[in-house]
C-alpha positions in Angstrom: -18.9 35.1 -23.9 -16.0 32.8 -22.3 -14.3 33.7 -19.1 -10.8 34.2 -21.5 -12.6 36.3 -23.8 -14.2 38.5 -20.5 -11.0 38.4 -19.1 -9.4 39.7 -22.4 -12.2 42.9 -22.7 -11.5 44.1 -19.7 -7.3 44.7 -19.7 -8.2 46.4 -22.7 -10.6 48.8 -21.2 -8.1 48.9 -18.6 -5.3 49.6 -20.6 -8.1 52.4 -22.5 -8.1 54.2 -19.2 -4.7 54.2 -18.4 -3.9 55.8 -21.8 -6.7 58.2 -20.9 -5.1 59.1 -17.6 -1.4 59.7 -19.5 -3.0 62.0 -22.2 -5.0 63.8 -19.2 -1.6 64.3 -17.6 0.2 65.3 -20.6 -2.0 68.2 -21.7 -2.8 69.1 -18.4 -6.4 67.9 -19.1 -9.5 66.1 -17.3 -10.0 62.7 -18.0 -13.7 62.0 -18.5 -13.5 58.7 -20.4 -17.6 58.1 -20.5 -18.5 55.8 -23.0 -19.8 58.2 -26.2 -18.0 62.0 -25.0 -15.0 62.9 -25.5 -12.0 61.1 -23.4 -9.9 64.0 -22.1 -10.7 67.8 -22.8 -8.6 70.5 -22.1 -9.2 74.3 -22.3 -9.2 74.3 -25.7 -9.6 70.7 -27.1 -11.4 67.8 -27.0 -9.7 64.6 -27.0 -10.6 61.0 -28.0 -7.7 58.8 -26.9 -7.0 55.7 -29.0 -4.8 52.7 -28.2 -3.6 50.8 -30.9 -0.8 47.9 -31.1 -0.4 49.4 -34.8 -0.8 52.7 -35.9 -1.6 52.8 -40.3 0.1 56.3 -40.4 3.2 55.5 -38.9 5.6 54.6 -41.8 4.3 57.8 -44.0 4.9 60.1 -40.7 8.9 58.5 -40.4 9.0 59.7 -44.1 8.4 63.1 -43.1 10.6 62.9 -40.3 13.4 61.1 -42.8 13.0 64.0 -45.3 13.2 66.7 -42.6 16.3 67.9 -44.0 16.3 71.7 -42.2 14.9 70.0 -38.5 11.8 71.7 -38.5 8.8 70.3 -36.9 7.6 67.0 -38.9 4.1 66.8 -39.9 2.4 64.1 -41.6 -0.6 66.0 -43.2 -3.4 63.5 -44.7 -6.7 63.5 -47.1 -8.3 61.5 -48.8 -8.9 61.8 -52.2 -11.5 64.2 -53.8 -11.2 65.7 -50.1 -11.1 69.3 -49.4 -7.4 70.0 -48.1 -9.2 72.0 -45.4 -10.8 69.1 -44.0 -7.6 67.0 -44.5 -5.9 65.9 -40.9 -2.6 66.4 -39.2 -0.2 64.2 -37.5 2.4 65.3 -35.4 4.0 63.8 -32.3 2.3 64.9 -29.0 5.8 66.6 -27.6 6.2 68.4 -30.9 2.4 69.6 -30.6 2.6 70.9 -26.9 6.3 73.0 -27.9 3.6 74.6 -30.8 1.3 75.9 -27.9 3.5 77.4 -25.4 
């Protein structure tokens, strides 16, 4: 592997942690981050942190948020198709998550 390529790894590992840490802090969470377990857990979650330049979902969770005509709580909610829609999954932005626990 080339020295740039080494370099290039680890500030994304780096950058991998840091997110780690952020989420840890946010939910009031431990940061475990071993390669393989969960990243952060929490007293009632586990957590795998991703960072991503891009996120696929975005555009379809705006349209939730542009549609929000009453100024409820925006959630994307996603499945694929022949899916059950109780194993379907649920975006919704971390601050708008945490209000839903306290």
């Amino acid at each position: 592997m080339a020295n740039n390529q080494r370099n290039k790894v680890k500030q994304n590992r780096q950058r991998g942690k840091n997110a780690e840490k952020r989420v840890a802090k946010f939910f009031n969470g431990i940061r475990l981050g071993i390669l393989g377990k969960e990243d952060v857990i929490t007293d009632k979650f586990s957590i795998e942190v991703k960072l991503r330049e891009k996120l696929s979902f975005e555009k379809y969770y705006y349209q939730s948020v542009k549609n929000n005509e009453k100024r409820k709580i925006p959630l994307l909610f996603m499945i694929k198709k022949h899916q059950k829609i109780s194993e379907g999954y649920i975006i919704i932005k971390a601050k708008d998550f945490k209000k839903l626990l306290s």
